[in-house]
VOBA-569345 format. One line per 4 residues: number of its first residue (from 1); for each residue y, z, x of N, C-alpha, C. Coordinates in steps of 0.001 Angstrom, whole numbers, plus 500000, padded with zeros to 6 digits. Example, Ala and Ser with C-alpha at 12.3 -4.5 7.8 and 13.67 -1.06 7.14 Angstrom:
<recs>
1) 494310 507800 513190 495500 507800 512300 496700 507800 513200 ~ 497750 507080 512850 498940 507140 513670 500030 507870 512900
</recs>
This chain:
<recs>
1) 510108 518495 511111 510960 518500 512304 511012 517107 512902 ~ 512334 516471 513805 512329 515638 513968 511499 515576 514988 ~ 511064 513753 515653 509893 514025 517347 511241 513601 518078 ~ 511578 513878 519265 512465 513207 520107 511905 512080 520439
5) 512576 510880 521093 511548 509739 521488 511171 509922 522931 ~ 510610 509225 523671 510529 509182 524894 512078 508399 525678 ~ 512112 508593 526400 513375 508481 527576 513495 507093 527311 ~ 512337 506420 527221 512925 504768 527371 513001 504388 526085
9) 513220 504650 524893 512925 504498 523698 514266 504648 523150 ~ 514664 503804 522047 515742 503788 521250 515986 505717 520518 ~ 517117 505593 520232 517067 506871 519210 516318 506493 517716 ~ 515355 507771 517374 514167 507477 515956 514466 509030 515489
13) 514223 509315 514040 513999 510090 513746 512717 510307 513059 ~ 512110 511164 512580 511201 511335 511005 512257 511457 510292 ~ 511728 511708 508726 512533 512390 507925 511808 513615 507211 ~ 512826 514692 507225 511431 515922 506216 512922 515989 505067
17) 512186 517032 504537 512873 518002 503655 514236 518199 503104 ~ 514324 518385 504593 516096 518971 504760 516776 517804 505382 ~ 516728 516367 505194 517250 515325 505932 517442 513964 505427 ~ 517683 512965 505309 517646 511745 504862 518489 510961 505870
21) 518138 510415 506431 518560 509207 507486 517919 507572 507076 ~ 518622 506785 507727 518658 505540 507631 517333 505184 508528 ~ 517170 503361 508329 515909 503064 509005 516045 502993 510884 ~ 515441 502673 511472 515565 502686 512468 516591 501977 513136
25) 516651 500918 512244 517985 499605 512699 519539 500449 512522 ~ 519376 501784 511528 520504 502199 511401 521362 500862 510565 ~ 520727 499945 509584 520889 499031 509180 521709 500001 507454 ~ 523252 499703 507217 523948 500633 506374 523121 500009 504594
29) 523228 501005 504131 522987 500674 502352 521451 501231 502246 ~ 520688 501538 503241 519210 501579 502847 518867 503456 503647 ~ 518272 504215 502905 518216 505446 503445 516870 505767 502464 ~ 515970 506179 503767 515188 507018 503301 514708 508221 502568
33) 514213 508128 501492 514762 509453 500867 513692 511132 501467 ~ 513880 511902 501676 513819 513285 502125 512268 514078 501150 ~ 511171 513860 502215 510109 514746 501240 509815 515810 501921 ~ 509070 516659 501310 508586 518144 502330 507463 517288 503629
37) 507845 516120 503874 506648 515477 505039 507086 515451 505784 ~ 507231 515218 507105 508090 513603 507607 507670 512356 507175 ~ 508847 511841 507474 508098 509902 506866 509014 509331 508305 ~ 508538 507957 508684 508842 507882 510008 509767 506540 509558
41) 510503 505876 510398 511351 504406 510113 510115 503781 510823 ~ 509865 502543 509915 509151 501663 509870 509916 500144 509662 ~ 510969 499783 510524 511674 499018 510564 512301 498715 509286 ~ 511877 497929 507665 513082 498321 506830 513102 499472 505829
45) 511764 499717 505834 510975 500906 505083 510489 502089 505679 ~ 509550 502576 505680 509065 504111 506802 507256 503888 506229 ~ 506882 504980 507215 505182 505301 506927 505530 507285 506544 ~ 504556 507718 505867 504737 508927 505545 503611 509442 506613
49) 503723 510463 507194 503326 511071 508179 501927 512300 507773 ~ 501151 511849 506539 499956 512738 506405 498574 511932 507003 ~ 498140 513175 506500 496503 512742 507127 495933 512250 505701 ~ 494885 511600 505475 494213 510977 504359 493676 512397 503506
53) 493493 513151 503876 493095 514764 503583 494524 515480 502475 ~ 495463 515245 503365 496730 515596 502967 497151 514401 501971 ~ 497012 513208 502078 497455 512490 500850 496779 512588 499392 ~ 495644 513100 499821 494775 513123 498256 495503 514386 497873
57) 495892 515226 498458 496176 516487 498043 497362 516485 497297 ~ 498210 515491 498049 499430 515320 497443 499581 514895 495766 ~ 498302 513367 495831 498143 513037 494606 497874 513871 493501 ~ 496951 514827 494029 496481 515831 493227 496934 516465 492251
61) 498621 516927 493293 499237 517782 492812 500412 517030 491938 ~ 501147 515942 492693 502101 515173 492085 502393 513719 491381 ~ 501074 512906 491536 500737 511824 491470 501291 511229 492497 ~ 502100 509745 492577 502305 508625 492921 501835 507759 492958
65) 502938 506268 493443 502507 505175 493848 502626 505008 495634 ~ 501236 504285 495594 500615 504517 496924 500727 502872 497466 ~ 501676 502800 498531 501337 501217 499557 500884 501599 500461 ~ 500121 500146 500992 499227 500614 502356 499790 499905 503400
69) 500706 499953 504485 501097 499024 504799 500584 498435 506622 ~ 500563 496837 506076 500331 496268 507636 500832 495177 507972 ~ 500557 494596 509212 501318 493137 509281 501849 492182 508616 ~ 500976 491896 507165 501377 490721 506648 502362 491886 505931
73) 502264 493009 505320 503444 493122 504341 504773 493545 505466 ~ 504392 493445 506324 505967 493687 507628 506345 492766 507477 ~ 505498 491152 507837 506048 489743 507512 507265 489979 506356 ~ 506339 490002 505234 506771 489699 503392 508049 490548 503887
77) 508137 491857 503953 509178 492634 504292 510554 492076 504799 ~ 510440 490722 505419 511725 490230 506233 511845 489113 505959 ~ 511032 489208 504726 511523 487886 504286 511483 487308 502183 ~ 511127 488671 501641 511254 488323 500505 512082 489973 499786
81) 513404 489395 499403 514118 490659 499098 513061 491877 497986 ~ 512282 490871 496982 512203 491537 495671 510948 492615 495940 ~ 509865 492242 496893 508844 492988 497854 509627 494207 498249 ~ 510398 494079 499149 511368 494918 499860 511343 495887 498509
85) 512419 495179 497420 512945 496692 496943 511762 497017 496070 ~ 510905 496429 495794 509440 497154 495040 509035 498087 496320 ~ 508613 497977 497383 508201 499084 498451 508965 500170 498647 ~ 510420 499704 498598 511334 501224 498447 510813 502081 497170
89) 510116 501576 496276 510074 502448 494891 508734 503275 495764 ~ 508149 503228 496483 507112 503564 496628 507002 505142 496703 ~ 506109 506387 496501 505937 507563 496996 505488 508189 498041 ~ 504450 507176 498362 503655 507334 499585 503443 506014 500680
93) 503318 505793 501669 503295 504293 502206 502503 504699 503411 ~ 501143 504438 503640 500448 504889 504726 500312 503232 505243 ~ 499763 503798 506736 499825 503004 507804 498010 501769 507831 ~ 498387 500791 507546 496881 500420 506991 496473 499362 507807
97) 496837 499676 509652 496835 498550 510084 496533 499381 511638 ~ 495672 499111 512781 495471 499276 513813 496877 499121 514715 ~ 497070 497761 514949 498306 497460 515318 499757 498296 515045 ~ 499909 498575 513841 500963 498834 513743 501385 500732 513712
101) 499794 501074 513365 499534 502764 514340 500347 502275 515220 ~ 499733 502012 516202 499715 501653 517994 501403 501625 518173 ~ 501991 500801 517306 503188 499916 517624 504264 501321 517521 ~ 503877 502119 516283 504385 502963 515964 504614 504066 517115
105) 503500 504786 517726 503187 505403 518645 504196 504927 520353 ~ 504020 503829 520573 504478 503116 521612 506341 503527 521004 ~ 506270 503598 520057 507980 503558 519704 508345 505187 519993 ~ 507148 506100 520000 507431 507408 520499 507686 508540 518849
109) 507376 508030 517911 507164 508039 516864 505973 507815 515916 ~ 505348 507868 515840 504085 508036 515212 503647 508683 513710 ~ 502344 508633 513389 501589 509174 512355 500246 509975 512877 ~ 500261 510242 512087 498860 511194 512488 497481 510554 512184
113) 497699 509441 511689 496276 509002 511065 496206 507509 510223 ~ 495343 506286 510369 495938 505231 509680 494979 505583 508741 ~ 495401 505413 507486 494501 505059 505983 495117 503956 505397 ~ 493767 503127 505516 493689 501344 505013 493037 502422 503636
117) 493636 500879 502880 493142 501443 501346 491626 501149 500931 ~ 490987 500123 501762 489486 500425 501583 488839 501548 502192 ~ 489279 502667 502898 488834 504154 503080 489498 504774 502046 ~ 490253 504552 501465 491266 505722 500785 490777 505598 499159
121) 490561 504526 498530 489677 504400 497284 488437 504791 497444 ~ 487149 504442 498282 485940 505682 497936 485831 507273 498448 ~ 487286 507293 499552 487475 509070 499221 487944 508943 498234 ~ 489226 508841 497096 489217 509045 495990 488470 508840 494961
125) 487598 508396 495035 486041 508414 494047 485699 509484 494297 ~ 485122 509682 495333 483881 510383 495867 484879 511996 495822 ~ 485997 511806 495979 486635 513513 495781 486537 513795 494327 ~ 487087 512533 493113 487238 513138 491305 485767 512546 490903
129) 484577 512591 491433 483143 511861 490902 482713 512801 489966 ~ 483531 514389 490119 482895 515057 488755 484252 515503 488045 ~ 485374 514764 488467 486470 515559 487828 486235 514511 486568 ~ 485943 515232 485544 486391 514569 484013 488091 514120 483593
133) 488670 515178 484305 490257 514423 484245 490601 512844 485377 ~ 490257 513223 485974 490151 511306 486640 489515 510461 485860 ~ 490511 509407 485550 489745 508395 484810 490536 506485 485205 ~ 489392 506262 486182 490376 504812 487122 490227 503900 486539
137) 491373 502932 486137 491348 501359 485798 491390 500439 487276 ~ 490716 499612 487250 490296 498533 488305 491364 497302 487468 ~ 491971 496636 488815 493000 495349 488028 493150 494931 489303 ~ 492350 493706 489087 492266 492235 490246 490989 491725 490779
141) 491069 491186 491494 489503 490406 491885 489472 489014 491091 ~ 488445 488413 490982 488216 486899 490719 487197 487513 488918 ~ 487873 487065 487917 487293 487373 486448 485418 487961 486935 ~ 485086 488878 486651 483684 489568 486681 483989 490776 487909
145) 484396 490341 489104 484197 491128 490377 484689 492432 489912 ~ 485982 492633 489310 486105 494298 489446 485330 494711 487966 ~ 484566 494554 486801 483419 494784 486390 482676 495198 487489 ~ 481926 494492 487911 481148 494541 489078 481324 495983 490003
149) 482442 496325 490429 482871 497420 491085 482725 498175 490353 ~ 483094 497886 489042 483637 499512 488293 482112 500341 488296 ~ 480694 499327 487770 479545 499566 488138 478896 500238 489203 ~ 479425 499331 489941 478744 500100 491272 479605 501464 491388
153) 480929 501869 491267 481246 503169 491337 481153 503621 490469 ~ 480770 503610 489172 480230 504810 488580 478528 505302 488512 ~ 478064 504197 489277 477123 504521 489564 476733 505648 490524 ~ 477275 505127 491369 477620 506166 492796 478070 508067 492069
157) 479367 507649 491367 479719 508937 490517 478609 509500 489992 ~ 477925 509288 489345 477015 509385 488403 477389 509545 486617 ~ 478886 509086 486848 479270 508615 485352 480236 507995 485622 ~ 481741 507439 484071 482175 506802 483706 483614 507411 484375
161) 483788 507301 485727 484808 507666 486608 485803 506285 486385 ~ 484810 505132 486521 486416 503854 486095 485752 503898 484549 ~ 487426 503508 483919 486682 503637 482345 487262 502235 482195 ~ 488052 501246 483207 488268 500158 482813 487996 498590 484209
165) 488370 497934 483533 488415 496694 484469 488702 495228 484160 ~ 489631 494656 485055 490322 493607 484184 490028 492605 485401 ~ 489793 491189 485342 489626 490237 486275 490861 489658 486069 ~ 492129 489564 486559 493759 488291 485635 493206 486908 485870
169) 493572 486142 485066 494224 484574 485561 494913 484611 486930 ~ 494893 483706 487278 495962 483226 488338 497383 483528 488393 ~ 497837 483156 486849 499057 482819 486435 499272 484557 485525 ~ 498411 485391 486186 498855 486855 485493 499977 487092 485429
173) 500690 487169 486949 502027 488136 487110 503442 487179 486406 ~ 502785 486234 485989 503941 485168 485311 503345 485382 483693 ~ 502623 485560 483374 502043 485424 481782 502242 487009 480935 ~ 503640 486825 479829 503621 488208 479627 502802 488346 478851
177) 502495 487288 478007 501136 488016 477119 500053 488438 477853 ~ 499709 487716 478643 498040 489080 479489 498996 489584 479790 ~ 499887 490192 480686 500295 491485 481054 500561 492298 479856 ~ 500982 492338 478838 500975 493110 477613 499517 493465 477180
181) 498922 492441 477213 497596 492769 477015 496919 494190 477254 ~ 496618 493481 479186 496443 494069 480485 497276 495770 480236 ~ 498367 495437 479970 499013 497003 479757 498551 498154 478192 ~ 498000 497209 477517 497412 497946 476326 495921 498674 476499
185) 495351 497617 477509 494007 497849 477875 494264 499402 478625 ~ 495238 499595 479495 494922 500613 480594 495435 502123 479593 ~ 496225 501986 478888 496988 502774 478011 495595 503168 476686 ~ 495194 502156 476304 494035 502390 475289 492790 503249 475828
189) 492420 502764 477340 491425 503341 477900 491696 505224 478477 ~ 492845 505260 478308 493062 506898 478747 492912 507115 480548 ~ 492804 505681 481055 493173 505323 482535 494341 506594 482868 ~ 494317 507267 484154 494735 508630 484725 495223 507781 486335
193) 494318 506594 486384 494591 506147 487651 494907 504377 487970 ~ 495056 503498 488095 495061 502456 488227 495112 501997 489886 ~ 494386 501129 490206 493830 500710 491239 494246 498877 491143 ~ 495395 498282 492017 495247 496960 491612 495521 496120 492873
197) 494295 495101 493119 494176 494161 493859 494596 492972 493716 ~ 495576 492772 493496 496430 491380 493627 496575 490362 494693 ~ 496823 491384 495873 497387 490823 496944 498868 491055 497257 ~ 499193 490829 498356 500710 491172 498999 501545 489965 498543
201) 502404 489541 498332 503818 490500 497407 503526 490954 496317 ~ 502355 490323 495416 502184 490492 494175 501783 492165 493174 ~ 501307 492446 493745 500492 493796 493440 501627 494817 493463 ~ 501953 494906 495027 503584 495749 494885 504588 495388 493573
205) 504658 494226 493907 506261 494073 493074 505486 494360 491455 ~ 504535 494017 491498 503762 494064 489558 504080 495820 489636 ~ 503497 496442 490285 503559 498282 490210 504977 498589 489618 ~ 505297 498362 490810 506632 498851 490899 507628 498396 489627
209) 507425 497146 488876 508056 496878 487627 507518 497404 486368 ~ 506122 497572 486403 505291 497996 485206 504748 499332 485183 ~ 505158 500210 486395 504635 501769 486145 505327 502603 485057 ~ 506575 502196 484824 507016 502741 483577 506931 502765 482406
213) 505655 501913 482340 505004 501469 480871 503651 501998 481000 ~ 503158 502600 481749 501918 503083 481740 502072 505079 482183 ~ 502612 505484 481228 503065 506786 481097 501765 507497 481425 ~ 500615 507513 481037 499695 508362 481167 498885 507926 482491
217) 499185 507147 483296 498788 507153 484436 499875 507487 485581 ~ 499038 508462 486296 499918 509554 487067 499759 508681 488970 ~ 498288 508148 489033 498092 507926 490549 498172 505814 490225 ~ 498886 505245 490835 498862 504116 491595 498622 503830 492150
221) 497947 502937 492810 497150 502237 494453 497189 500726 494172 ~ 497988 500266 495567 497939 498976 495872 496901 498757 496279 ~ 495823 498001 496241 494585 498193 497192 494166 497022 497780 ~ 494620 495502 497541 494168 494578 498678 493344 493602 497918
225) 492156 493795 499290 490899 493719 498645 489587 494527 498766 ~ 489744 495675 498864 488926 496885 498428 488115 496455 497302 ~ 488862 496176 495960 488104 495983 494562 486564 495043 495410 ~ 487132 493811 495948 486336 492697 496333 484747 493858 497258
229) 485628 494464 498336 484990 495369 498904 483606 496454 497759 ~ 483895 496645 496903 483389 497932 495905 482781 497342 495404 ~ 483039 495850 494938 481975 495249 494122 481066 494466 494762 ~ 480912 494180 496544 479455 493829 497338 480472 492040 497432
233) 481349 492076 497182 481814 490689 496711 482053 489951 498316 ~ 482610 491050 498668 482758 490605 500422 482557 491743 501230 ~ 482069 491835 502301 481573 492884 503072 482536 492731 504081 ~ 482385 494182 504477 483910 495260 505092 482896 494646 506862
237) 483777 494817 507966 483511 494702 509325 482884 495752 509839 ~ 481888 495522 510834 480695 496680 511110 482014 497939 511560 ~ 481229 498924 510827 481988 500283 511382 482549 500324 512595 ~ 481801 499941 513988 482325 499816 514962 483633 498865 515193
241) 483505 497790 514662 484772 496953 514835 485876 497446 513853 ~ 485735 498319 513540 487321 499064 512659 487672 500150 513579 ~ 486503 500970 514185 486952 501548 514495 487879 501417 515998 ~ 487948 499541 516778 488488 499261 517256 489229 498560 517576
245) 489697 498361 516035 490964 498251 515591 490977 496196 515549 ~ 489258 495991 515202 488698 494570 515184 488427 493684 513781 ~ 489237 495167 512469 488736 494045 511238 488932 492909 511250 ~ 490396 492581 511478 491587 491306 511767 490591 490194 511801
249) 489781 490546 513328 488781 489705 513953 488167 489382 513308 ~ 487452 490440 512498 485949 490156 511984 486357 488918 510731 ~ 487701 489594 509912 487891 488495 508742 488446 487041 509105 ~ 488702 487157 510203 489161 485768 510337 488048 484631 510576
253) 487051 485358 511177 485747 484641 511574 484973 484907 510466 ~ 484739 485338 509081 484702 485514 508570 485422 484175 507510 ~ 486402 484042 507336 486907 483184 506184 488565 482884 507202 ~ 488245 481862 508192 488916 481483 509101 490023 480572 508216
257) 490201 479963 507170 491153 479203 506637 491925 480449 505952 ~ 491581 481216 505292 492162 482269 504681 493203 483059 505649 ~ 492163 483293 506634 493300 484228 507384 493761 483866 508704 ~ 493057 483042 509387 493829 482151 511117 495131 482460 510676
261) 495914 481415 510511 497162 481484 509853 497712 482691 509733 ~ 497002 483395 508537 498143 484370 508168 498165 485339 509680 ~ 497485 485431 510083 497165 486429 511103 497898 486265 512704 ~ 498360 485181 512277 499215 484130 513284 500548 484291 513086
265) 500748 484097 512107 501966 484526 511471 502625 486106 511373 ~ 502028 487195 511406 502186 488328 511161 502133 488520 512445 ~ 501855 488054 514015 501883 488740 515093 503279 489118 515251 ~ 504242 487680 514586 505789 488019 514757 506341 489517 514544
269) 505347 490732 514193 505460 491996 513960 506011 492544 515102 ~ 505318 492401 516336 505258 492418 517324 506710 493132 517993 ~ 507252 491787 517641 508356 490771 518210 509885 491749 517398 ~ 509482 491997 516542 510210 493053 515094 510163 494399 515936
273) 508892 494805 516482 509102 496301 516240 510006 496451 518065 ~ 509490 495652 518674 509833 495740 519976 511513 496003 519872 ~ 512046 494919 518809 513485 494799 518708 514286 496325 518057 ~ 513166 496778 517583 513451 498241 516797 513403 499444 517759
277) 512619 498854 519126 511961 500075 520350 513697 499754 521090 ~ 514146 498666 520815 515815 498729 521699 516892 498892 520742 ~ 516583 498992 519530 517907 499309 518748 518849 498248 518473 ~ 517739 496945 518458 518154 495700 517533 518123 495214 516558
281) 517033 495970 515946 516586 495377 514554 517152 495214 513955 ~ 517244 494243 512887 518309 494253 511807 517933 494035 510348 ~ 517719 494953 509462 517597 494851 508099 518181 493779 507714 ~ 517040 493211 507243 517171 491498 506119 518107 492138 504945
285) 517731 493303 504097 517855 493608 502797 517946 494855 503098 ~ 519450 494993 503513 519709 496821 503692 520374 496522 501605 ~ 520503 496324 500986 521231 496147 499729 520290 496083 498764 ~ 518542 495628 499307 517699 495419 498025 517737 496606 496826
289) 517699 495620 495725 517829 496510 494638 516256 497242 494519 ~ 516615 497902 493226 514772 498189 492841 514473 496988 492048 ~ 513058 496869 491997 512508 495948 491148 512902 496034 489729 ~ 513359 494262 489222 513640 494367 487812 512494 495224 487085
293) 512924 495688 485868 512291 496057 485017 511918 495366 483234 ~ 510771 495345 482736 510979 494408 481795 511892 493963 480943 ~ 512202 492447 480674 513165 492044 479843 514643 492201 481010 ~ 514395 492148 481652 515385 491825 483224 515301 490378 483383
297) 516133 489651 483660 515854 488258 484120 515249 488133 485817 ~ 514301 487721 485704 512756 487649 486894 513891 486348 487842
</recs>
């Protein structure tokens, strides 16, 4: 069902079932497509409206590819077409950001729940740790680190829950031989799931071009840096500061050249959604295509 907004609030819809509407900008060429959920406009894209409970369930039953989305990919969003139409391919797109809950909510529109993908990968461990049909490939981190992870979670499992793990080059998402490789590895291993930490634009737009070559894997996850997280490589912000909405903080003080900046840069979110709370926004890429597919000119 749709939410009405509040009185001072632009016109918003969800979307369920029986509906398909445009993004919030009402920006023409780009329409959300219609699941048994709601999914909410998320200025050029949407957030899907489950609880982390309800998304595993979903996977369960239907697979998908899973984005997590927050500030910096709102940035990327308005400003790199080929991101854009890799996120439209998406199935699921949860809310992976304090801020942009909040922002959402304030728009009179909302979710029920944010799941960042470093909560959402060790519930999905810790839910298939005895399912023998789950079987996760790890792809990203710095060469050793997601080894490293795959260890420590099957340890935790108490067996061979990741059956793979790949560290790329730098120059991965440009090198088709490791990606052919990389794609033989996950296909050889009987991988059911793939898990890949690239980073934002990269990770999306790689999914979204190469899931059609990995037929026997049913669940996708963009994940960040979770992998980094799983393998002890970098440590997550005290429980308390997530839960108030302080990772941001913690990583910037934390590895202040890495993220000052970016984190500086992504407030312009702000500034985006406010324009979306009056019914200004304006889709960069109401026209983005889907992501090429191999042997497409890149």
């Amino acid at each position: 069902m749709s939410r009405p907004p509040p009185p001072s609030a632009a016109p918003a819809a969800s979307v369920n079932e029986r509906s398909s509407v445009v993004t919030a900008a009402g920006a023409p060429g780009f329409q959300i497509s219609a699941r048994p959920w709601p999914r909410v406009p998320l200025l050029n894209v949407w957030a899907d409206d489950l609880t982390q409970a309800q998304l595993l369930d979903r996977l369960d039953a239907e697979g998908g590819l899973v984005f997590t989305i927050n500030p910096d990919h709102l940035y990327h969003l308005q400003n790199h077409a080929a991101f854009t139409a890799a996120y439209r391919q998406a199935d699921f797109i949860t809310v992976d950001s304090h801020y942009v809950f909040s922002a959402l909510r304030w728009q009179g529109h909302g979710v029920q729940e944010k799941i960042t993908g470093s909560d959402l990968v060790p519930a999905y461990c810790r839910r298939h740790a005895s399912n023998p049909n789950v079987r996760i490939f790890l792809l990203g981190a710095m060469p050793g680190v997601a080894e490293r992870a795959r260890q420590r979670l099957n340890a935790t499992a108490g067996r061979e829950l990741v059956v793979g793990a790949h560290g790329p080059s730098m120059r991965f998402v440009d090198d088709d031989a490791e990606i052919a490789s990389v794609l033989a590895m996950i296909r050889d291993c009987g991988a059911t799931t793939l898990m890949v930490g690239l980073g934002a634009p990269k990770q999306e737009i790689w999914l979204a071009r190469y899931r059609h070559q990995m037929p026997g894997v049913k669940v996708l996850m963009g994940v960040g840096a979770t992998i980094d997280y799983e393998a002890g490589e970098v440590k997550r912000a005290p429980v308390w500061m997530r839960r108030l909405g302080l990772e941001w903080a913690y990583r910037v003080i934390s590895e202040p050249r890495r993220y000052g900046m970016r984190y500086l840069r992504n407030a312009r979110f702000l500034w985006w959604m406010a324009q979306a709370r009056a019914g200004q926004y304006q889709d960069p890429f109401p026209q983005a295509a889907p992501a090429p597919r191999p042997g497409d000119p890149r």
